[in-house]
C-alpha positions as CSV (number, residue, x, y, z in Angstrom):
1,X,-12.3,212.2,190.8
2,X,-9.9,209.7,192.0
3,X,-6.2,209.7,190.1
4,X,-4.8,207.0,192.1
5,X,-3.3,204.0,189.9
6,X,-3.0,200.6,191.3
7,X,0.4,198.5,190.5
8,X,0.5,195.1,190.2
9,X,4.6,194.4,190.5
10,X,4.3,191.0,188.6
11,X,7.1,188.9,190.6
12,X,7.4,185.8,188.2
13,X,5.6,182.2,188.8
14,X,3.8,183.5,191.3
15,X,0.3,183.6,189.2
16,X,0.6,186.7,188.4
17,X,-0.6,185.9,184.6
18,X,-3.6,184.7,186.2
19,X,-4.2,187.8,188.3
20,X,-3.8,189.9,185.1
21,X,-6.3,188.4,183.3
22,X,-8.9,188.4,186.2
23,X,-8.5,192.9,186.3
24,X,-8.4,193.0,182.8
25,X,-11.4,191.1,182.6
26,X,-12.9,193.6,185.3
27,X,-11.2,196.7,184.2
28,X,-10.9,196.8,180.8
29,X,-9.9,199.8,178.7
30,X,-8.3,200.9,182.3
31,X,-5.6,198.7,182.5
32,X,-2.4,198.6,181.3
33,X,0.1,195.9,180.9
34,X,3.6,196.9,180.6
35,X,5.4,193.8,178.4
36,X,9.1,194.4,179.6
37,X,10.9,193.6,182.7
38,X,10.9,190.0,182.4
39,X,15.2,189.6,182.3
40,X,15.9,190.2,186.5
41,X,18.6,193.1,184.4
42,X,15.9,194.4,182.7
43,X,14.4,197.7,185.2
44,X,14.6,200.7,182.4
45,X,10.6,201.0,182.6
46,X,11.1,204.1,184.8
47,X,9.5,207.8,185.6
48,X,9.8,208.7,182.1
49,X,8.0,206.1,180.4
50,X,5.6,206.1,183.3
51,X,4.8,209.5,182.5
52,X,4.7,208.8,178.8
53,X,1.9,205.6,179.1
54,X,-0.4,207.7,181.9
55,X,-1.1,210.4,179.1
56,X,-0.8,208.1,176.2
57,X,-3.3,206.1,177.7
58,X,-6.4,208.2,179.2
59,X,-8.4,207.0,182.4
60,X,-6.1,204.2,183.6
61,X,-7.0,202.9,186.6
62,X,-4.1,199.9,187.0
63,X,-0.8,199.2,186.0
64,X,0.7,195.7,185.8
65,X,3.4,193.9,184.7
66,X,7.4,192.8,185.3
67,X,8.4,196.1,185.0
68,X,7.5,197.2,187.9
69,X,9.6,197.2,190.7
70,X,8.9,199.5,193.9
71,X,12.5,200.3,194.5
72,X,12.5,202.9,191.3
73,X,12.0,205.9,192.3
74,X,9.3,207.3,190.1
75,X,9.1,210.9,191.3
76,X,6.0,212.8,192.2
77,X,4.0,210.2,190.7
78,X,4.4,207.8,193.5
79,X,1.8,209.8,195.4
80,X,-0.5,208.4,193.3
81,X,0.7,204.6,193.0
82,X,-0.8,202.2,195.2
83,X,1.4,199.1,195.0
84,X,0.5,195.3,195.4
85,X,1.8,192.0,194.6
86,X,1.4,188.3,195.0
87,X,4.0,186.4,197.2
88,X,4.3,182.6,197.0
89,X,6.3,180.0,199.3
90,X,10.4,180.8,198.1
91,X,11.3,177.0,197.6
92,X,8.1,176.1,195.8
93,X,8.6,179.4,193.3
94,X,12.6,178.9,192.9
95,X,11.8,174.8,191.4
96,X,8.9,176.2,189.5
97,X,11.1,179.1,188.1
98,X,14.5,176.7,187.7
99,X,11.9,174.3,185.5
100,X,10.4,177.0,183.5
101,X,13.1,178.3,182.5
């Protein structure tokens, strides 16, 4: 059995919401979306809550959300993480970000 977990590191106004929706809708049950980490301050989601969602939540097969950022080192588990995320042009996202916000 395969115990890898895809990440999605959910950099914002990139369509990342979109993306979410489209592996929920084909994983299911499996995924799990982390609802922190939006504030650019805001990287506490680290090894021990990892830990804590992977056996609170059984079978998970991909992570997602703001909270996850690649430069945290989250131990042994990393092994298992395989990471991806959705870039967008810098100019373009910075406008779209200054008039979300």
């Amino acid at each position: 059995m395969d115990t890898r977990v895809l990440v999605f590191a959910h950099m914002m106004k990139t369509a990342g919401t979109s993306l979410i929706k489209q592996i929920v809708g084909h994983f299911g049950r499996n995924v799990h979306v982390v609802n922190s980490g939006q504030e650019m301050a805001d990287d506490q989601y680290r090894q021990k809550q990892l830990v804590a969602d992977l056996k609170k939540f059984n079978q998970l097969s991909v992570l997602c959300g703001h909270a996850f950022r690649p430069y945290i080192d989250f131990g042994a588990i990393e092994d298992k993480m395989l990471w991806f995320t959705l870039l967008r042009d810098a100019e373009e996202r910075y406008v779209s970000h200054f008039l979300y916000d």
